[in-house]
C-alpha positions as CSV (number, residue, x, y, z in Angstrom):
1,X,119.9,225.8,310.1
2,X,122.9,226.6,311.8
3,X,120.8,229.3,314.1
4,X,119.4,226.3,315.7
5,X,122.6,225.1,317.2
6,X,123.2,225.6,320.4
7,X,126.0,225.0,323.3
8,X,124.5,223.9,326.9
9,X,127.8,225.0,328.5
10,X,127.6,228.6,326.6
11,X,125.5,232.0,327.7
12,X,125.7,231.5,331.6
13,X,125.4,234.7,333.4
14,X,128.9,235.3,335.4
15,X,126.4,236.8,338.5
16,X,123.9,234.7,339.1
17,X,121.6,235.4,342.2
18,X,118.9,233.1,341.6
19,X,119.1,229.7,339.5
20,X,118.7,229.7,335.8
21,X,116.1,228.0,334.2
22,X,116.0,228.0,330.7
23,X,112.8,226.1,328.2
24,X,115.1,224.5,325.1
25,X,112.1,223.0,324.2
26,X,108.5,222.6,324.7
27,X,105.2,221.0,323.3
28,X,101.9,219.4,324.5
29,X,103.8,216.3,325.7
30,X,107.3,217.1,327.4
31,X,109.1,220.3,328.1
32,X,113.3,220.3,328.4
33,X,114.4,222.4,330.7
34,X,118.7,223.5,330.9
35,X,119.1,224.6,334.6
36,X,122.1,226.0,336.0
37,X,122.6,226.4,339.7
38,X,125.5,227.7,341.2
39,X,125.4,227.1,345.5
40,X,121.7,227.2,345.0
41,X,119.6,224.8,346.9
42,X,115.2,224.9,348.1
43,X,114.2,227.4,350.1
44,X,113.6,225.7,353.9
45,X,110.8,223.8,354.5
46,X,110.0,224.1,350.5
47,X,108.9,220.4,348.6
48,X,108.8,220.5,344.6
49,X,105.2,218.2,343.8
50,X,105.1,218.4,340.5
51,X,101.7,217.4,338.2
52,X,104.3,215.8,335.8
53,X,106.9,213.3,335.7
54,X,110.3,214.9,335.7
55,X,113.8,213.0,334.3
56,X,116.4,215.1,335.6
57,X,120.3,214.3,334.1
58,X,123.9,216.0,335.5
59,X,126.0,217.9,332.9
60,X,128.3,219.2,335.2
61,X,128.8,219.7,339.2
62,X,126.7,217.6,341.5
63,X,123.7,217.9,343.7
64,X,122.1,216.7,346.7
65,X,118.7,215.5,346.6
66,X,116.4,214.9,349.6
67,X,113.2,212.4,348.7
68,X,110.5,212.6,351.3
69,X,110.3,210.3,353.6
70,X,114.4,209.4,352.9
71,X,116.4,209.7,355.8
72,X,119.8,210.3,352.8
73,X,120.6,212.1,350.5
74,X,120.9,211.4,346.8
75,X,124.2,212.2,345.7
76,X,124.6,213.0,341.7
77,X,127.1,213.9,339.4
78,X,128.2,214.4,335.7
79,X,126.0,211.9,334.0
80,X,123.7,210.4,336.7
81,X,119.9,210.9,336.1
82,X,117.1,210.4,338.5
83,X,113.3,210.0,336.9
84,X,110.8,211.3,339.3
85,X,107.6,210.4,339.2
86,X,104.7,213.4,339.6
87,X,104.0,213.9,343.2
88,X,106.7,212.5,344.4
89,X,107.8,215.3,346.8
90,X,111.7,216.4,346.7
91,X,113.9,219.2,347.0
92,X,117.7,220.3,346.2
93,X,119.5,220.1,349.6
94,X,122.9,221.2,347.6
95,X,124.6,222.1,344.7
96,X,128.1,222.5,343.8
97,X,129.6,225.8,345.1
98,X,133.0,225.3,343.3
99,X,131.7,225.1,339.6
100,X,128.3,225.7,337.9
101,X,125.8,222.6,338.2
102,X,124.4,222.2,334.9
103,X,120.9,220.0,334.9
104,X,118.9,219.3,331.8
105,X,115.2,218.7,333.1
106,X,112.4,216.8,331.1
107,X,108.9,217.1,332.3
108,X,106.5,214.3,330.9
């Protein structure tokens, strides 16, 4: 059993062009996502509307997120968690260049 133990903070690539997304788990119901962002934000002009709902939590690092139709910014950090409901159109505006920004995502 001790196979199935693992670390969210381990087995981060020290280059990382492109965000990591990793599935810890998934079924018919929900999928858990670990995602690790280092200075990574959307592409311009690019909306995530999603078919699910999506509760996001902060590990580590923070993030910006832009709702549509919000003039601010939502600022998160270690432990703040946002639930987003499907279709609700958003995007990552920022993430922490200093340290990694570790996210676990669950789709519902």
């Amino acid at each position: 059993m001790s196979d199935s133990v693992k670390n969210i903070f381990k087995h981060i690539p020290d280059d990382m062009k492109e965000e990591l997304t990793e599935v810890l788990l998934e079924t018919k119901a929900v999928k858990i996502e670990r995602i690790v962002s280092r200075g990574h934000s959307s592409p311009p002009g690019y909306w995530y509307d999603q078919e699910s709902n999506e509760y996001v939590m902060l590990l580590q690092g923070s993030a910006g997120l832009l709702f549509e139709g919000q003039d601010d910014i939502t600022i998160i950090g270690p432990g703040d968690s946002v639930n987003i409901p499907a279709h609700v159109r958003h995007r990552v505006e920022w993430t922490d260049q200093t340290e990694d920004t570790i996210w676990i995502a669950v789709y519902y």
